[in-house]
N, C-alpha and C positions, 0 to 999 in steps of 0.2 A: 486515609483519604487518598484520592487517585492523586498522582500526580498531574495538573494540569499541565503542563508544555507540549502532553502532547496526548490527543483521542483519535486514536486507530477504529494513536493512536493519537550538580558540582558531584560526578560521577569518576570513579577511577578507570587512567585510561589504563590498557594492556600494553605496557611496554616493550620494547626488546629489538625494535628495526624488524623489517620483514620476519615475523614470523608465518611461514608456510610449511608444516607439517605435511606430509602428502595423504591422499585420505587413503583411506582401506584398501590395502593392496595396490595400489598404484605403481605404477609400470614404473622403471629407471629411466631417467633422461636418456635421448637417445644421442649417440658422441658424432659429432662434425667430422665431415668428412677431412682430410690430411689436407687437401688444396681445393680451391677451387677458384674459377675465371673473376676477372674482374667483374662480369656483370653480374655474376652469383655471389660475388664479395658485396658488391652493393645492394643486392637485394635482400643481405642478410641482416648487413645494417641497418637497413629500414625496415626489417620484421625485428629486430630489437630494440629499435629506437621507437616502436611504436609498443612492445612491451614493454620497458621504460615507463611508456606511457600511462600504460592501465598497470602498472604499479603503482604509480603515485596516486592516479587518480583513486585507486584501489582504499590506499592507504589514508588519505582525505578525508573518503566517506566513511572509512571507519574511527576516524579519528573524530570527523563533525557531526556524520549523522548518527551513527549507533553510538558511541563511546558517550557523545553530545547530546544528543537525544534521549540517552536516559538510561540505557543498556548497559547494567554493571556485569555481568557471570562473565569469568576473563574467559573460560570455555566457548563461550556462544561469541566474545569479542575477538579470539582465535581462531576459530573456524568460518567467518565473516571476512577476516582479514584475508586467509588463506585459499578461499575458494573465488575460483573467477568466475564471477559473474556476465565477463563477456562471451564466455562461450555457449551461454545459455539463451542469446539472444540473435536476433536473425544481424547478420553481417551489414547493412546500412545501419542499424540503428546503434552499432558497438561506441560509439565517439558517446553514447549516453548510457552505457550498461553503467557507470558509477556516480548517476545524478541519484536521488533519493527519489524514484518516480517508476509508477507501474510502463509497461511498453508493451505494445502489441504483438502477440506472437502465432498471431495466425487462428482459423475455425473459431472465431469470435471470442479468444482468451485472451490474456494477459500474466507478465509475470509482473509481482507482486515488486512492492517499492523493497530497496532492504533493510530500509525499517522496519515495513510491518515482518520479514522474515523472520529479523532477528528479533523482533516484540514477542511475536506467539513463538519460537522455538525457547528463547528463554522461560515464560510463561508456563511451560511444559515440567521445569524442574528435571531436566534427562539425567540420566542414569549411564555408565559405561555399558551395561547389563541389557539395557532396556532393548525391548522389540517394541517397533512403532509402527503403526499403521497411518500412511499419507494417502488422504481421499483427495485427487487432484494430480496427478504426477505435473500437468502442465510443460514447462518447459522441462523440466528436472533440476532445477536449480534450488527449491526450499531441500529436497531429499539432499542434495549434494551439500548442503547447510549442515542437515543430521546427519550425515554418513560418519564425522568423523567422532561425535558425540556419543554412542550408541554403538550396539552389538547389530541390528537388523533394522533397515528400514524397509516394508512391504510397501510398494505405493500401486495406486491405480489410477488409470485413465481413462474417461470414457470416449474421447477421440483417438482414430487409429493412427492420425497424422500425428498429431500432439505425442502420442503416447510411444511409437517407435521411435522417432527424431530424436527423444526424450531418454529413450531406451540406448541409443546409438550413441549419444552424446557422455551419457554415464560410462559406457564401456570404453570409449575411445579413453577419455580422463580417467578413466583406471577405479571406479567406485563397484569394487568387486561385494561389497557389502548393503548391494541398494538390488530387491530384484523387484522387478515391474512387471504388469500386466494390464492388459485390455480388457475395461469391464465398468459394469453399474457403481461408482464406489457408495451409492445408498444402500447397496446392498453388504459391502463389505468386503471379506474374505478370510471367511470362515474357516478354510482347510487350516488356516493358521492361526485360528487367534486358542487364546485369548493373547491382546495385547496390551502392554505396560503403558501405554500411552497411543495418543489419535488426536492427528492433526488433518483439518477438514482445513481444505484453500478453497471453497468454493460454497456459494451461502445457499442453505436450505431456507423455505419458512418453519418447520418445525424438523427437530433433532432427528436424524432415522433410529428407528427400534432397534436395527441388525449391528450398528455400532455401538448401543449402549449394550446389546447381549454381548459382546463382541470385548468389552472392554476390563481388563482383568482387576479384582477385586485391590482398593488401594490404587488404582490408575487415575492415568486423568487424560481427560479430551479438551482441545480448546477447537471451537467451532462457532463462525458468523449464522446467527439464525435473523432470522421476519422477511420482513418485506422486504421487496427487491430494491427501494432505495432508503429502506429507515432499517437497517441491522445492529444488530447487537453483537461483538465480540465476547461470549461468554468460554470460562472455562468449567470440567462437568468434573466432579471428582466421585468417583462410586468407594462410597463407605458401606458397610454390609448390605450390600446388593441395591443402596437407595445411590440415586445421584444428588449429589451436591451442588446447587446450580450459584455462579456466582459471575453478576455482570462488568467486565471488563472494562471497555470502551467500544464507541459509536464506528460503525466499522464500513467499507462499503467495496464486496468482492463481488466475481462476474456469479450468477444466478449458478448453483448445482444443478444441470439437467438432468434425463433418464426419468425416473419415476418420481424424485423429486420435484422435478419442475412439471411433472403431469397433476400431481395432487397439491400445486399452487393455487391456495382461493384467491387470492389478491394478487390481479394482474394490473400493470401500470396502465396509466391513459396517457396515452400522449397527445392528446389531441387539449388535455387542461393543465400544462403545467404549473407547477406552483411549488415553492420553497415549507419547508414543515420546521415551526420553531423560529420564522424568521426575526421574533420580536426578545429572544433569547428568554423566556419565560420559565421554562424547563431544564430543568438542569440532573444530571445521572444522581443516584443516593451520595452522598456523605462526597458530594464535589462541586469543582466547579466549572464542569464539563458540559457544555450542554447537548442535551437531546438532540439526535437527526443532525447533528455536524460530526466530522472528523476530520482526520488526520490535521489537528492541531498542533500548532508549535507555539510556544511563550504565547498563551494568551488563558482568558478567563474571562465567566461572565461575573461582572459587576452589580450590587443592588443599589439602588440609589433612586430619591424623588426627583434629582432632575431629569431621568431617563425619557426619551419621547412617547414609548410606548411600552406602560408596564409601569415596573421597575430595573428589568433586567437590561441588562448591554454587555455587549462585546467590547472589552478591551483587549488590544493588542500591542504589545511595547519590544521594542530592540534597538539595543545601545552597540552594537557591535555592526559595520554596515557589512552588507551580502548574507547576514544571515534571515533564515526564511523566522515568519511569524506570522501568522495563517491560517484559516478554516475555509472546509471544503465541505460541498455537498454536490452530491448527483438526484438527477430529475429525469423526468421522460418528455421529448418534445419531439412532437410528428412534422417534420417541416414540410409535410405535403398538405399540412393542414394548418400550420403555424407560420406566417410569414417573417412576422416578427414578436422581440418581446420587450411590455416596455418594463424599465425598472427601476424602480426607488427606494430608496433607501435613505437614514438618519447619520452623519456622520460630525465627530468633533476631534479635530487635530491641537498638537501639539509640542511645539519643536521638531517637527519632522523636515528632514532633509533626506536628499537624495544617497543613495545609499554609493557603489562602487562605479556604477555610471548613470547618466543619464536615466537609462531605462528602469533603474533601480527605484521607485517610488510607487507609493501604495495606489491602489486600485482596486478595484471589481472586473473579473474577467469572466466568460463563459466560453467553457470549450466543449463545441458540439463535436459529437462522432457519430459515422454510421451505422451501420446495424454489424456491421463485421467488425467495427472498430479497429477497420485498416484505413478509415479515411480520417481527419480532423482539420478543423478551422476555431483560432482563437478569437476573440472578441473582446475589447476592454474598455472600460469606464472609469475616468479617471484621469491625472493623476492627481491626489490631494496633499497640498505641501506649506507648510507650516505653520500657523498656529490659528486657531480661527473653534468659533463656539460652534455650538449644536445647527446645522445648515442641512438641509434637505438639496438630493441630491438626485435628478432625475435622468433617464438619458433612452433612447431606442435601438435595440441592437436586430439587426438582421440574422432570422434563422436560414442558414440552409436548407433546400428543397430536399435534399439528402439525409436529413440530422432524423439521428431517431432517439439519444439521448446528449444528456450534457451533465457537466459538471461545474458549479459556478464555484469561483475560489476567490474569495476575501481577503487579502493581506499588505502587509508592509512591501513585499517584493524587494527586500533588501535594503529597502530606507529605515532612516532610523530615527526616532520618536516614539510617540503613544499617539494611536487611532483608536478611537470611540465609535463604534456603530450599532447602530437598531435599524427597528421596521423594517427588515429587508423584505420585499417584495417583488413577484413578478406578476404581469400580467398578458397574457397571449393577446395578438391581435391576428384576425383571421389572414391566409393568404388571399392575392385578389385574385 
């Protein structure tokens, strides 16, 4: 049975204070110079004092959210710990390169939470031996994940901005064992395979051909397939020349372009948005995950006759405050055609208090983004606090003229209780 706490998606952590191995070939620290001015003394200080910083914060997120979240392999809890994640992110947004949350990196991408990193890199089962194939170089931060796991990682980009900065990045940090290129990754990369493993950051609707010929016998792929906002995290294992198909959890990465996204039959409307699953009816095989949500923490759907619609409901429970408990879904909403949207929902609390501040208490939020997904604005509903029966829960949120999709997320927001919800629903109302 999947683990519920969490759908992409009492664990041993990896001990031992900073472990940071260097990865493959990495360059020697380079030695300070003999003297230097007071004001180069002080600005050293505040360039340590701020690595200091993304140590700890470093160290946190591996300790709360992979270690925490479910991630046992001490390998894959090593090489998380060890690699920095803030150099893989553009320079304003570094103060968050160690929250648990994807971030914009420019040509309408994104680098991945470091959960779901560490989720499908452990999922992969590596090998020291392995040759891997990464479709998505993106920032270069999942390769720099496998680099130190692994004899070869092949990655590819199909943007040229993405895919050098990415290129640069690896070389400067010393990942002498990661080579890159610019290209279709639907297509592959042939000169090199067959490879022992293939890890796909970016979701097709149906699997490409050239990576299952591509994928050496005894390998495994883990790869988000469907629609652009109901995906499937599946992993592919080819046993005598058959794949293996076995579904993961609910997952939701930026679209694979190039020939991928030309042979998409199911393109979103944003012009009707609407939530899929809102009444928790659906739930993945032998779980209790349901369909069309992710990146889940401490929660599960519930059966039960007092539910308001159905059987099924969302439960959500956390005794520990600041920690997250939570489900998310993204949707398509045209705000040149959507002014607003209104939303309802089924909710029943239960000892819940405010989590480590104020702001800590559960809600409904929706976060619109641009079409570049360098723009965003949040939106929230809520907050619902302490104990109170089944209450319908209605409210109108303002789209931006700008929004081309969104992401509505369900959670405790670091309060702490059990929240019960159904019916969620949205409804568009026209711009005037």
């Amino acid at each position: 049975m999947m683990n519920p706490r969490f759908c992409l998606v009492a664990m041993v952590v990896w001990l031992g204070g900073l472990l940071a191995p260097s990865p493959a070939g990495a360059a020697p620290p380079v030695d300070e110079p003999e003297a230097a001015s007071p004001a180069a003394a002080e600005r050293g200080q505040a360039d340590r004092g701020q690595a200091d910083r993304f140590v700890a914060a470093r160290q946190r997120m591996v300790r709360d959210d992979i270690a925490g979240g479910g991630i046992s392999d001490p390998r894959v809890i090593a090489s998380m710990r060890a690699t920095l994640r803030h150099e893989f992110v553009p320079v304003p947004q570094r103060g968050l390169a160690y929250f648990d949350m994807a971030l914009a990196i420019g040509e309408k991408q994104t680098i991945s939470g470091p959960f779901v990193v560490a989720y499908m890199t452990e999922q992969l089962a590596l090998e020291p031996t392995d040759r891997v194939l990464e479709i998505g170089t993106g920032s270069g931060y999942q390769a720099a994940v496998l680099a130190p796991l692994v004899e070869t990682v092949y990655s590819i980009e199909i943007s040229r901005v993405l895919g050098e900065r990415a290129a640069r990045t690896l070389e400067r940090l010393g990942y002498e064992n990661v080579v890159t290129r610019i290209g279709d990754g639907f297509q592959g990369w042939p000169e090199h395979a067959p490879f022992d493993k293939i890890i796909v950051t970016c979701s097709p609707e149906e699997i490409p051909a050239p990576l299952v010929e591509q994928l050496a016998e005894g390998g495994k792929m883990i790869i988000p397939v469907g629609e652009r906002y109901d995906q499937t995290l599946v992993r592919l294992t080819k046993r005598e020349g058959e794949m293996v198909r076995e579904a993961l959890v609910p997952s939701f990465f930026v679209p694979m372009t190039g020939a991928a996204e030309e042979a998409r039959r199911v393109q979103p409307d944003g012009s009707r948005p609407a939530l899929e699953n809102g009444s928790f009816e659906e739930v993945l095989p032998e779980s209790t995950v349901p369909r069309a949500w992710y990146y889940g923490r401490q929660m599960r759907v519930e059966q039960g006759a007092d539910a308001p619609q159905g059987r099924g409901y969302l439960r959500l429970e956390n005794a520990q405050a600041g920690r997250p408990a939570q489900l998310w879904q993204g949707f398509p909403v045209d705000g040149r055609v959507v002014g607003r949207l209104r939303v309802t929902l089924e909710v029943r609390a239960s000892g819940i208090q405010e989590g480590l501040s104020p702001e800590e208490a559960p809600g409904l939020a929706i976060q619109f983004f641009d079409e570049r997904r360098s723009r965003s604005v949040r939106t929230f509903l809520g907050p619902w606090l302490g104990t109170s029966p089944w209450k319908t829960i209605e409210g109108t949120l303002t789209v931006p003229a700008w929004a081309r999709e969104a992401i509505v997320h369900i959670g405790m927001l670091g309060a702490t209780g059990t929240l019960d919800v159904d019916a969620v629903k949205l409804a568009p109302l026209p711009r005037p």
